[in-house]
Backbone as CSV, one residue per row, in Angstrom:
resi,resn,N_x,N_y,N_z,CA_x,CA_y,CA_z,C_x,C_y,C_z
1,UNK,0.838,-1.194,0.000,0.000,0.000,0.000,0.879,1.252,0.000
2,UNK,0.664,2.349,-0.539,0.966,3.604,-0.648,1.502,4.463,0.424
3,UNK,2.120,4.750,1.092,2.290,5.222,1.891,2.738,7.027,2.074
4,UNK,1.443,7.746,2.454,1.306,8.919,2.327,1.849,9.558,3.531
5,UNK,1.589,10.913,3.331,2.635,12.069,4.654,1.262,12.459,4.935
6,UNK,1.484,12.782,6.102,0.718,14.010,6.784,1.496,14.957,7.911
7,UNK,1.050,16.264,8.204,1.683,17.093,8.723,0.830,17.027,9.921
8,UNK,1.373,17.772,11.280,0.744,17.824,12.014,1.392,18.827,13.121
9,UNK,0.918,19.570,14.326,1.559,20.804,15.016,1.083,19.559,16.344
10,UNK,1.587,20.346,17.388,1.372,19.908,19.075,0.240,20.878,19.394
11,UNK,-0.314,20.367,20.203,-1.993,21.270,20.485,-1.952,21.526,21.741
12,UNK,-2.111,22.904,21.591,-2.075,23.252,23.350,-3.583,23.627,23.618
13,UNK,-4.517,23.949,22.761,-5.803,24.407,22.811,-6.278,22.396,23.602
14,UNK,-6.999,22.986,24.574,-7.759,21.526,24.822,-9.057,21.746,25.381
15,UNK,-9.620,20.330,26.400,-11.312,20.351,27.029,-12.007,21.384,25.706
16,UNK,-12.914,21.907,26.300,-14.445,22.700,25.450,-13.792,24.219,24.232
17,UNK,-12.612,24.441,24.355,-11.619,25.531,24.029,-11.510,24.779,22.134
18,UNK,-11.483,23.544,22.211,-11.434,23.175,20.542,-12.369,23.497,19.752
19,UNK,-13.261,23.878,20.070,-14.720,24.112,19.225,-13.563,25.846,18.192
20,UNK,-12.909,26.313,19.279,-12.578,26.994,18.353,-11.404,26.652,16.723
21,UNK,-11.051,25.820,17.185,-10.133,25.099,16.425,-10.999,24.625,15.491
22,UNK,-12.417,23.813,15.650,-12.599,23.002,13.944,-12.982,24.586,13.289
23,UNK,-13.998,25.346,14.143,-13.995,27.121,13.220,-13.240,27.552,12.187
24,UNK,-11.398,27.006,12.613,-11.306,27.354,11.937,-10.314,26.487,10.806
25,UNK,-10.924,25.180,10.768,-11.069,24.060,9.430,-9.744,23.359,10.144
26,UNK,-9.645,23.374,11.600,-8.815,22.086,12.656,-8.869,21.492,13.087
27,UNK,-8.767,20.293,12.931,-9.152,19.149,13.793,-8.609,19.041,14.746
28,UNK,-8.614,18.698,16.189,-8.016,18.408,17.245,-7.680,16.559,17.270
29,UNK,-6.578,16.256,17.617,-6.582,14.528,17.390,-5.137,14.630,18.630
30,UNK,-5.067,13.064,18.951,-4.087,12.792,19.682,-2.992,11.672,19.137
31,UNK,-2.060,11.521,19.354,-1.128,10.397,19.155,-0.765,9.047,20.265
32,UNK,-0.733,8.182,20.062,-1.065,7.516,21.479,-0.085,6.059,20.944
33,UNK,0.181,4.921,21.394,0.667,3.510,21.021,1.170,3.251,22.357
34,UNK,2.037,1.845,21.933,2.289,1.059,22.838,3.736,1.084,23.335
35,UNK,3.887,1.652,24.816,5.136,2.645,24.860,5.515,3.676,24.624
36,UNK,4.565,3.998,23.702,4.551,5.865,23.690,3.569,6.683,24.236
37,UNK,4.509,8.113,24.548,3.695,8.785,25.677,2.337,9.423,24.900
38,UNK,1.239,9.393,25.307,0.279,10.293,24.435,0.680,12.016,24.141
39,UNK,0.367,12.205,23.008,0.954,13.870,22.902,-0.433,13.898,21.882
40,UNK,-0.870,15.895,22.212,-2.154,16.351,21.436,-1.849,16.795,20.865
41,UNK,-2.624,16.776,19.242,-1.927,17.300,18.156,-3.119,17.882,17.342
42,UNK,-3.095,18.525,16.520,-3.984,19.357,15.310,-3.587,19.200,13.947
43,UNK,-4.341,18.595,13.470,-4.450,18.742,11.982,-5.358,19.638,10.992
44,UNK,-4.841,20.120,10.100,-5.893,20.733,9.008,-6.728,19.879,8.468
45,UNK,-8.019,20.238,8.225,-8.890,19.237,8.319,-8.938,18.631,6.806
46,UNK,-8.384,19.845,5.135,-8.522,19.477,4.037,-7.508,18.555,4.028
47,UNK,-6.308,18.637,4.924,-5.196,17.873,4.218,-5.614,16.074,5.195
48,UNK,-6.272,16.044,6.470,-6.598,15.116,6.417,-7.787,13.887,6.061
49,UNK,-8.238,14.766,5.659,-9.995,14.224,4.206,-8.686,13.819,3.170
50,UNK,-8.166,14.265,2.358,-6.949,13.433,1.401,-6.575,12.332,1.584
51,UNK,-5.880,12.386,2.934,-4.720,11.262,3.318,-5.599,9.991,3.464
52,UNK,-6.614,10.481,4.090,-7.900,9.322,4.706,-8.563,8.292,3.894
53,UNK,-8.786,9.367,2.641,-9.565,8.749,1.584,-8.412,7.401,0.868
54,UNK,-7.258,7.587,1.203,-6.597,6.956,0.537,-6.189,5.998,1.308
55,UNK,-6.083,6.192,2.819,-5.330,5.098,3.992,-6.470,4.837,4.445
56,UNK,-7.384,4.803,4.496,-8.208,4.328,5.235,-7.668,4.157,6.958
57,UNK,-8.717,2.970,7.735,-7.818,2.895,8.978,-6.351,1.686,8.787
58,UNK,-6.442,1.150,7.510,-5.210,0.367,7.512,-4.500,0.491,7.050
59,UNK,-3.965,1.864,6.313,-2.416,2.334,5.640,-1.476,3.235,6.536
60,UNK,-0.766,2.649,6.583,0.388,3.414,7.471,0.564,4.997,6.994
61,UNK,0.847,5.984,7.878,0.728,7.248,7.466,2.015,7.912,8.084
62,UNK,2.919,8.648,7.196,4.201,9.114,7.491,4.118,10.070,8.037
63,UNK,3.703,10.436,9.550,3.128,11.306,10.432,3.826,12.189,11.121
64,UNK,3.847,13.661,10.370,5.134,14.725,11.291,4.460,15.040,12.274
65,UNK,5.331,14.994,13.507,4.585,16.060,14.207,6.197,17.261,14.448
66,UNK,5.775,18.765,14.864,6.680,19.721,13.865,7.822,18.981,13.881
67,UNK,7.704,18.444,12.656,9.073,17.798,11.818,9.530,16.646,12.287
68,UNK,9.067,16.061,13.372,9.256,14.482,13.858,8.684,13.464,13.263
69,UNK,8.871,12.720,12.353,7.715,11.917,11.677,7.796,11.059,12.463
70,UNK,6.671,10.038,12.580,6.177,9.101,12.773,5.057,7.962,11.968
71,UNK,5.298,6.854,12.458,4.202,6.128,11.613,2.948,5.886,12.348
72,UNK,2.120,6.126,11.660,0.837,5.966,12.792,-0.356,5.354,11.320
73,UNK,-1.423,4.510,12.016,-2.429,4.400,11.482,-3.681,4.593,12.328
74,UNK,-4.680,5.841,11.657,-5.858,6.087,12.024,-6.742,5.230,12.719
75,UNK,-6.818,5.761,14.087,-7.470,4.118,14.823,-9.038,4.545,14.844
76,UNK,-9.204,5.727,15.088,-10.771,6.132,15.287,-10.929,7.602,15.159
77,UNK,-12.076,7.996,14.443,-12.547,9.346,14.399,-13.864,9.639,14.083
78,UNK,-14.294,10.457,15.217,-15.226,10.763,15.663,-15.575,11.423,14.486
79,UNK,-17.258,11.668,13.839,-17.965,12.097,13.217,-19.199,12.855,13.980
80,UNK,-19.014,13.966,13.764,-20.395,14.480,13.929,-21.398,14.061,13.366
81,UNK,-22.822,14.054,14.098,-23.787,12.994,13.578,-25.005,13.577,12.486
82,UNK,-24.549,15.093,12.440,-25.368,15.847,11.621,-24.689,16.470,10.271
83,UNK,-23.460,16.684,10.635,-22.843,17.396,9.527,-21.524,16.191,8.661
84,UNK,-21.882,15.034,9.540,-20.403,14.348,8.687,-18.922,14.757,9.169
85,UNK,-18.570,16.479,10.008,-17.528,16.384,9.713,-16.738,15.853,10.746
86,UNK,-15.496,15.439,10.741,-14.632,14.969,11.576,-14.177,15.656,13.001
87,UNK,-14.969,15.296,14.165,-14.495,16.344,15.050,-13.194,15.557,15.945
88,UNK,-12.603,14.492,16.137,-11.478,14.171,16.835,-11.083,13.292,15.821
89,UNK,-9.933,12.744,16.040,-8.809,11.673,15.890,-7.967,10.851,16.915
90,UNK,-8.416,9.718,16.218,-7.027,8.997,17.383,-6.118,8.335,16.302
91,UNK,-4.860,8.626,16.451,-3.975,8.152,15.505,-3.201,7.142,16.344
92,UNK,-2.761,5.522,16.034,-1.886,4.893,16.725,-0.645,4.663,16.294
93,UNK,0.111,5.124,17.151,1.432,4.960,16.690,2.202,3.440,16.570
94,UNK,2.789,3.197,15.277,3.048,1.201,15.579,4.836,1.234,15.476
95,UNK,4.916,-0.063,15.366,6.433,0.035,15.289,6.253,-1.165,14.502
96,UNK,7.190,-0.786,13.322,6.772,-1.746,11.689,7.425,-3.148,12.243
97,UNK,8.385,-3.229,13.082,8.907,-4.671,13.394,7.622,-5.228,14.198
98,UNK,6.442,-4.614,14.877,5.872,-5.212,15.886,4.250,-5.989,14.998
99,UNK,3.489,-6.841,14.986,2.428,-6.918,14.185,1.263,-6.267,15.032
100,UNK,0.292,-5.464,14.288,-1.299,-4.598,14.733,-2.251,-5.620,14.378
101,UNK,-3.623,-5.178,15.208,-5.238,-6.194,14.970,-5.700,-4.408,14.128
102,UNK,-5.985,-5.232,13.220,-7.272,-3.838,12.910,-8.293,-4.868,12.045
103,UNK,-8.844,-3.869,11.667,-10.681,-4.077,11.000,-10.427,-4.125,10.015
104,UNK,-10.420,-4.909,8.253,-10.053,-4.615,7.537,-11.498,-5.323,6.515
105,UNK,-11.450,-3.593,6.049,-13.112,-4.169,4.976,-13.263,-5.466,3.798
106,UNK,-14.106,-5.620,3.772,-14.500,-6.363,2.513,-15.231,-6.089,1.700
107,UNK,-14.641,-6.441,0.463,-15.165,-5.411,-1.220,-15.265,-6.636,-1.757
108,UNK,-17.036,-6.657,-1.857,-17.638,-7.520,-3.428,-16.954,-6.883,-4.934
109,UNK,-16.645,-8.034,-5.753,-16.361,-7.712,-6.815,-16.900,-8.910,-7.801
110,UNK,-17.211,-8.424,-9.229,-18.034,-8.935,-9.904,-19.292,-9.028,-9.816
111,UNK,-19.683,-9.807,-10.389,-21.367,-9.546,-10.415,-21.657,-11.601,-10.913
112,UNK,-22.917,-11.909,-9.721,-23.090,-13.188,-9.504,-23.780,-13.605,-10.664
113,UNK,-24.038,-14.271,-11.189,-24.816,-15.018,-12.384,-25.904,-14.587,-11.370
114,UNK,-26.278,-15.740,-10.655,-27.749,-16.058,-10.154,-28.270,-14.566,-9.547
115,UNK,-27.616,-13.267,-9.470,-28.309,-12.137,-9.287,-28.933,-11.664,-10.805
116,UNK,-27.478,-11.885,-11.834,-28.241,-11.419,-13.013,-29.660,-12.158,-13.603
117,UNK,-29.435,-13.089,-13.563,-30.429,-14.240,-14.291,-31.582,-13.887,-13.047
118,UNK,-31.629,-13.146,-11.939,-33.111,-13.050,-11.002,-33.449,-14.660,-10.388
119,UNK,-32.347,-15.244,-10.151,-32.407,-16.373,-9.704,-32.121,-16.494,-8.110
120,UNK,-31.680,-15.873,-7.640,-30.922,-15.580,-5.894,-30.624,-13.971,-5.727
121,UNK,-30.777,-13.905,-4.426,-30.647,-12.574,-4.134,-28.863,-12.919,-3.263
122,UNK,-28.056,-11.727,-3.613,-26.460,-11.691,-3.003,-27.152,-10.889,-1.892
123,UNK,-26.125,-11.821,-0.144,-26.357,-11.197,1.052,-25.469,-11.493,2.004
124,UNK,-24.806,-10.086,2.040,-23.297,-9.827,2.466,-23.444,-9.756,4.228
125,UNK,-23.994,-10.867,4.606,-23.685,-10.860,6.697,-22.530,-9.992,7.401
126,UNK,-21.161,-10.576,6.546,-20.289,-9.795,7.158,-19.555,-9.055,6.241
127,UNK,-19.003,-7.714,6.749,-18.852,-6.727,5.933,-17.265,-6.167,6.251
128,UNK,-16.649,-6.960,7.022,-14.699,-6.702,7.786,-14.735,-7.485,8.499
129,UNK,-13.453,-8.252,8.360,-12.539,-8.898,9.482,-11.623,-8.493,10.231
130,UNK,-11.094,-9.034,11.126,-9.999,-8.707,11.778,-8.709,-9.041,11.834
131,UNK,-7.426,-8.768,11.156,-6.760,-9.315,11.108,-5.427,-8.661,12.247
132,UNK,-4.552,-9.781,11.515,-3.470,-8.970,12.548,-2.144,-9.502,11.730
133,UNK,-1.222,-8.339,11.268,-0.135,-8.731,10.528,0.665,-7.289,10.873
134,UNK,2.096,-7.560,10.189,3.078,-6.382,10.293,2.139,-5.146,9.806
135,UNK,2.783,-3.616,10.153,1.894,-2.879,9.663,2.257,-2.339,7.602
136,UNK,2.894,-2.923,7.412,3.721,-3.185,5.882,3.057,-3.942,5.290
137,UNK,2.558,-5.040,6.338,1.610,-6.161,4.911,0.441,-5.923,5.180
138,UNK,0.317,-4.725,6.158,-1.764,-4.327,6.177,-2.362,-4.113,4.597
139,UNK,-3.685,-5.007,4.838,-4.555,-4.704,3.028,-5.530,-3.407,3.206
140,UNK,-5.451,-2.716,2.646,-6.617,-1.946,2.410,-7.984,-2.614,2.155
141,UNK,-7.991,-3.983,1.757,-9.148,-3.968,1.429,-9.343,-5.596,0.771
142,UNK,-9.964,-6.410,1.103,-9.776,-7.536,0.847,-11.222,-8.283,-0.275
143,UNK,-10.699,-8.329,-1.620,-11.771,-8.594,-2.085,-12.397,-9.837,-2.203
144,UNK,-13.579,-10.449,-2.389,-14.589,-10.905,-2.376,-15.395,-11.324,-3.250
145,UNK,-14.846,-12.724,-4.693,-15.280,-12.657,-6.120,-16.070,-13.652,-6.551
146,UNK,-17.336,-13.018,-6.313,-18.742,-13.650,-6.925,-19.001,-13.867,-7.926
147,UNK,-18.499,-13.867,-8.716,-18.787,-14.517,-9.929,-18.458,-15.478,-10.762
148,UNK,-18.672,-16.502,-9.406,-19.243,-17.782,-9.802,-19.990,-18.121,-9.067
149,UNK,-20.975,-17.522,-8.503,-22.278,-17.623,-7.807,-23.191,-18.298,-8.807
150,UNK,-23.406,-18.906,-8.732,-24.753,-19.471,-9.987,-25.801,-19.713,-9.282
151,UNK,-25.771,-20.435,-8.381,-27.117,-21.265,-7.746,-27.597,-20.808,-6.182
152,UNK,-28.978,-20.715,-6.028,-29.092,-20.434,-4.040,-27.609,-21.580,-3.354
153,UNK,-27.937,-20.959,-2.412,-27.143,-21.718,-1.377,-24.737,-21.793,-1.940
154,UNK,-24.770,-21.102,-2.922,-23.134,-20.858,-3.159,-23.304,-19.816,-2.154
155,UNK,-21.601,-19.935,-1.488,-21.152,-19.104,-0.415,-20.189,-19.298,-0.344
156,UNK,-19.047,-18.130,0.322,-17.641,-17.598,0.970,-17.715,-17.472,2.275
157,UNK,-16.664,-17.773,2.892,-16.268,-18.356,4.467,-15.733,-17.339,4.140
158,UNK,-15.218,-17.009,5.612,-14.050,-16.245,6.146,-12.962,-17.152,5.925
159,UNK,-12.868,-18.381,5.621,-11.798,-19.791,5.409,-11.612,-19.481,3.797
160,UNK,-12.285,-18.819,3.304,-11.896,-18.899,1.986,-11.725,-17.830,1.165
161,UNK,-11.438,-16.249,2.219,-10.913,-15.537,1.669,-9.349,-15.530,1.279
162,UNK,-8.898,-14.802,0.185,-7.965,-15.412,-0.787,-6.997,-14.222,0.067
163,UNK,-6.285,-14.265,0.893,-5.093,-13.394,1.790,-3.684,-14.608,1.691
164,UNK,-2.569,-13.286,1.962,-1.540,-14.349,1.970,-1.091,-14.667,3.768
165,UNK,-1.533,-16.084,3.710,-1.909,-16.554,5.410,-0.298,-16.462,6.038
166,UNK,0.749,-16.632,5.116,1.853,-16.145,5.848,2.334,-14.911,6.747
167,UNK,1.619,-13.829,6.002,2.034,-12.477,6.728,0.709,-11.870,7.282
168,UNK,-0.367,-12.550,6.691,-1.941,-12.118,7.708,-2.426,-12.985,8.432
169,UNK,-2.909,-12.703,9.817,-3.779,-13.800,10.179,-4.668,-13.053,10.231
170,UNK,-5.784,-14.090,10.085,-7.456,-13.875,9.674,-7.960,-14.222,11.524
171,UNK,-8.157,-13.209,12.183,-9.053,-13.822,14.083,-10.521,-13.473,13.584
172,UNK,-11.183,-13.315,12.923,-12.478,-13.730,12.573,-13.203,-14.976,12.552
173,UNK,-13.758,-15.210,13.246,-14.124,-17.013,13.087,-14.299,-17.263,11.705
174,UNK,-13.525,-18.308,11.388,-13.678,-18.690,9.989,-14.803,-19.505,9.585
175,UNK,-15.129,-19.491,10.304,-16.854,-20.401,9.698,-17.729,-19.514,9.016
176,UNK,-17.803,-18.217,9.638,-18.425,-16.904,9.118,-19.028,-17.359,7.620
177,UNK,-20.290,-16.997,7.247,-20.062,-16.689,5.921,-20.353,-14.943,6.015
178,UNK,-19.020,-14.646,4.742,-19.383,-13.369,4.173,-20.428,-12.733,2.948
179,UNK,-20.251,-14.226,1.873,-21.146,-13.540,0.948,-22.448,-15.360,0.696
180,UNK,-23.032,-14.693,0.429,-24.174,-16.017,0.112,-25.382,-15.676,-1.090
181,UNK,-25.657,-16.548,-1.865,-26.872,-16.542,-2.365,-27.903,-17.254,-1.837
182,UNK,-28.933,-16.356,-1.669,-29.953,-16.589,-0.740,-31.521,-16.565,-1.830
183,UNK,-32.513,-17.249,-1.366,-33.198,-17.630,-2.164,-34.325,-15.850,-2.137
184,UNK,-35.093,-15.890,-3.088,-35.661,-14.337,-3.356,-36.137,-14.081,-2.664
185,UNK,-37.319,-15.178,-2.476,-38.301,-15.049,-1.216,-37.812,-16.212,0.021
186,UNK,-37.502,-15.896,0.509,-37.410,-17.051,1.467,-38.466,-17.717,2.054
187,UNK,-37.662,-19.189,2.016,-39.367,-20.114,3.147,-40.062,-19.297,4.322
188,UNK,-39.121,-18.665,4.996,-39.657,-17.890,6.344,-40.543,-16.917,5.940
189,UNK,-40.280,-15.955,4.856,-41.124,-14.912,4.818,-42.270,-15.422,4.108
190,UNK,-42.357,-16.807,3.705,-43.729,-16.992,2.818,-44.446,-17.359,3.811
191,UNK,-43.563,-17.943,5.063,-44.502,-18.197,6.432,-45.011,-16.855,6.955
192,UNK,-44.199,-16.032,7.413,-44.387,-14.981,7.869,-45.957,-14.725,6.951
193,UNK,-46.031,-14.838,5.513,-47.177,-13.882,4.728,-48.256,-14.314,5.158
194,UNK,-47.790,-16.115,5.387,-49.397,-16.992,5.532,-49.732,-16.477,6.502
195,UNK,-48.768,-16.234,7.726,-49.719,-16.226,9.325,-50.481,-14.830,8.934
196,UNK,-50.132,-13.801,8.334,-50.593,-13.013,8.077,-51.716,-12.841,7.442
197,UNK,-51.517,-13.435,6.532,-52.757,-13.674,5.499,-54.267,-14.711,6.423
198,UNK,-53.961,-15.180,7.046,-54.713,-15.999,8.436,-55.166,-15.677,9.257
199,UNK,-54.314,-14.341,9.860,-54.694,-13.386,10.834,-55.587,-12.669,10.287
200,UNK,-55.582,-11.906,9.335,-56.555,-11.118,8.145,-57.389,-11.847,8.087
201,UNK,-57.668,-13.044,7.398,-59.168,-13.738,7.034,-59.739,-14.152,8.675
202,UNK,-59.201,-14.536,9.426,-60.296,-14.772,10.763,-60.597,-13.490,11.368
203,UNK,-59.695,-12.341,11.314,-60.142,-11.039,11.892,-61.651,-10.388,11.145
204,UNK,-61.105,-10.898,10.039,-62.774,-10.343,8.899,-64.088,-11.173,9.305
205,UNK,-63.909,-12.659,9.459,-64.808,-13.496,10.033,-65.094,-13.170,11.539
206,UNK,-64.280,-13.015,12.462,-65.049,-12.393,13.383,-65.538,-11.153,13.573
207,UNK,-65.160,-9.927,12.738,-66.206,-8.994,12.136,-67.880,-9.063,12.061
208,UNK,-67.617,-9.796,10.921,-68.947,-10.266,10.654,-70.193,-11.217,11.864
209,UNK,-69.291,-11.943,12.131,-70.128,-12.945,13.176,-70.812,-12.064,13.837
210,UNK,-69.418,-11.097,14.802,-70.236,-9.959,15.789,-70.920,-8.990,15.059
211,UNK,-71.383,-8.195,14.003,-71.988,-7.022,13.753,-73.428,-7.922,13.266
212,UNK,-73.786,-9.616,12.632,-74.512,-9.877,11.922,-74.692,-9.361,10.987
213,UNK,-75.958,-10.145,10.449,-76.273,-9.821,8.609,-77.637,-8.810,9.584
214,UNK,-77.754,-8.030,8.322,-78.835,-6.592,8.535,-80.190,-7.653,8.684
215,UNK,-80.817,-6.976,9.874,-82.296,-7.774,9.343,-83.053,-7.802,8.620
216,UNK,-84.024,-8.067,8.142,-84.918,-7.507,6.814,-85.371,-6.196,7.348
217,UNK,-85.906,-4.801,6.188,-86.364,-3.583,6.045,-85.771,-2.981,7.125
218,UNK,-84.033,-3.820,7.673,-83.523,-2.754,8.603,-82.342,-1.480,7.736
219,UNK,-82.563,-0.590,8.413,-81.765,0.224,6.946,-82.884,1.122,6.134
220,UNK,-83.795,0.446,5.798,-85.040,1.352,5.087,-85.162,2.856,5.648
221,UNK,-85.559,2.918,6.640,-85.657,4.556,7.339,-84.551,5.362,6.732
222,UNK,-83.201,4.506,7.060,-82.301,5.584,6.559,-82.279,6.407,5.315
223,UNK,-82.602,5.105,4.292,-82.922,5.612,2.901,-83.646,6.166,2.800
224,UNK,-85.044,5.936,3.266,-86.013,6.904,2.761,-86.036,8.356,3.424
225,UNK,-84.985,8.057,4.581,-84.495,9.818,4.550,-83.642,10.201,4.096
226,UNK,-82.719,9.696,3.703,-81.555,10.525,2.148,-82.721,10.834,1.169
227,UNK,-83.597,9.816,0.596,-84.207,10.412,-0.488,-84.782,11.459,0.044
228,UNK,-85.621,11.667,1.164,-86.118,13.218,1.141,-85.686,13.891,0.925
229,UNK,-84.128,13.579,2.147,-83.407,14.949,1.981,-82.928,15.708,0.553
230,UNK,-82.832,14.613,-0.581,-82.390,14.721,-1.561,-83.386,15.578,-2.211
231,UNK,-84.684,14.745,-2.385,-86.074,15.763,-3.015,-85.770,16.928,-2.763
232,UNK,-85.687,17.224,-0.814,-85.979,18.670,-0.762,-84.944,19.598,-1.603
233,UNK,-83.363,19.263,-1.072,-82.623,19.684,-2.285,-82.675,20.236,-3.350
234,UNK,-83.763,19.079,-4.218,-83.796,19.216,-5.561,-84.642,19.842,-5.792
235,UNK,-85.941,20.129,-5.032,-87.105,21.519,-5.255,-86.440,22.780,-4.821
236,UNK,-85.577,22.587,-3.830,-84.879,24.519,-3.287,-84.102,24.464,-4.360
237,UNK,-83.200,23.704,-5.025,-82.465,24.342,-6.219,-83.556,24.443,-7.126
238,UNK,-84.518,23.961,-7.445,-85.362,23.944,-8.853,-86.068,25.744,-8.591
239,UNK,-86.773,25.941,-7.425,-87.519,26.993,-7.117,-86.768,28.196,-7.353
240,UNK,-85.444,27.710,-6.563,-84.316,28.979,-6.684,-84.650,29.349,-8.339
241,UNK,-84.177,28.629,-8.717,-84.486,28.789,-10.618,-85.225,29.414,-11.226
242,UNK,-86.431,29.073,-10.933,-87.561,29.813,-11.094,-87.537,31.234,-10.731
243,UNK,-87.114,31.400,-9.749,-87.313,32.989,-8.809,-86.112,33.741,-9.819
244,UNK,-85.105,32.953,-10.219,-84.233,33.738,-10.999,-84.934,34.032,-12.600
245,UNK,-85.433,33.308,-12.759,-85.712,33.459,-14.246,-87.365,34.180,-14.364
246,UNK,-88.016,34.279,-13.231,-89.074,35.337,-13.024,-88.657,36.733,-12.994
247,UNK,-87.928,37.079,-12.389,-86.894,38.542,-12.198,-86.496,38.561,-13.687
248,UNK,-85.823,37.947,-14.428,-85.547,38.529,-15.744,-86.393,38.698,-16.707
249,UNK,-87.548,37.721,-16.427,-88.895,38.029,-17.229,-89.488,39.350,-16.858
250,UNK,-89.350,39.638,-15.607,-90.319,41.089,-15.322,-89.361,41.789,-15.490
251,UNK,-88.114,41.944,-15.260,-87.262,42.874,-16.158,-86.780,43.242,-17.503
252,UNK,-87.204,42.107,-18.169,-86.876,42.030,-19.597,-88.548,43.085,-20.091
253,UNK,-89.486,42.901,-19.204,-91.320,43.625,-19.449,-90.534,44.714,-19.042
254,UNK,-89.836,45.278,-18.535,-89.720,46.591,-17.944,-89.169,47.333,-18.862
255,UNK,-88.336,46.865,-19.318,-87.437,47.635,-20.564,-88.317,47.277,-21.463
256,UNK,-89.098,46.348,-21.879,-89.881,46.300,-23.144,-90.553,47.659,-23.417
């Protein structure tokens, strides 16, 4: 993997006093490892959106602090939960002879037959493992190649991701599956529909039981008072009519 620079100052701004620091586009972060003393540090926030996008948390990062480099890889950073942006850092400092555990993602690649053909649905359970190797043979990213998925039920173990087992170990239980073809509808959810569909038809049947069927000429009253009401309706608009078109007759005699 690539191994990028980043710059970095010593931070004397600390506690509730940093809010002024991201203002003005700074991140506040610390340096920390095993045997080393923790020291607070600040970064610019454009130059570390760069480095990030490219190291993720498993690329080693050639880390000055004023002018001391160090190697460190990004162990955690806090996100604000509204705006996305980065409000802390924890950077860990390693020592390349010593081996690190980190989280290291997993990337589907290709495309499964049995998704194209609408034959199985692809369903990714686990999404990173954990490994632990020098920080030199850390992967960015360990891919995951489906395409030879053909049928329900093909699947990838954590036993059968393709890493070189000499310089990585895989502490993920290897039984794991990561990727699977899974059937469209599954047996469960067609259960799930029936109980549903069961619950619905006896809820409607006991509806009915309790309200009964109408008795005979029960209901009649009602109707035959909509229709009144309707008649009357229909004579106050009809009369209205009349009264309008009488007025233009005796006005149309007036001007005659």
């Amino acid at each position: 993997m690539e191994q990028v620079s980043l710059s970095a100052q010593k931070r004397t701004v600390l506690g509730r006093k940093v809010k002024t620091l991201r203002r003005e586009g700074v991140i506040p972060a610390h340096v920390f490892g095993h045997k080393v003393k923790t020291i607070h540090v600040q970064v610019k926030a454009g130059e570390f959106d760069k480095v990030f996008e490219k190291t993720g948390e498993t690329g080693i990062i050639d880390f000055a602090v004023d002018g001391e480099k160090r190697p460190v890889l990004v162990k955690n950073v806090q996100i604000h939960p509204v705006s996305d942006i980065p409000l802390h850092i924890d950077f860990y400092q390693v020592n390349l002879s010593e081996k690190v555990k980190v989280q290291v993602p997993l990337e589907i690649v290709g495309e499964a037959p049995a998704v194209h053909k609408k034959t199985g649905l692809l369903l990714t359970p686990v999404t990173e493992v954990e490994v632990e190797a020098l920080p030199a043979d850390l992967l960015e990213k360990i891919e995951v190649d489906v395409t030879h998925f053909e049928n329900v039920g093909d699947e990838i173990k954590v036993k059968d991701l393709k890493v070189d087992r000499a310089k990585i170990e895989i502490h993920t239980d290897e039984e794991l599956v990561v990727a699977q073809i899974g059937e469209l509808v599954t047996r469960e959810m067609e259960e799930v529909e029936a109980e549903i569909e069961a619950e619905q038809a006896e809820a409607a049947e006991e509806k009915v039981a309790e309200e009964g069927a109408p008795a005979e000429g029960e209901g009649e009253e009602e109707k035959e008072a909509e229709a009144k009401e309707g008649a009357e309706a229909t004579d106050k608009a009809e009369g209205q009519e009349n009264k309008e078109e009488t007025k233009v007759e005796e006005k149309n005699s007036q001007n005659g």
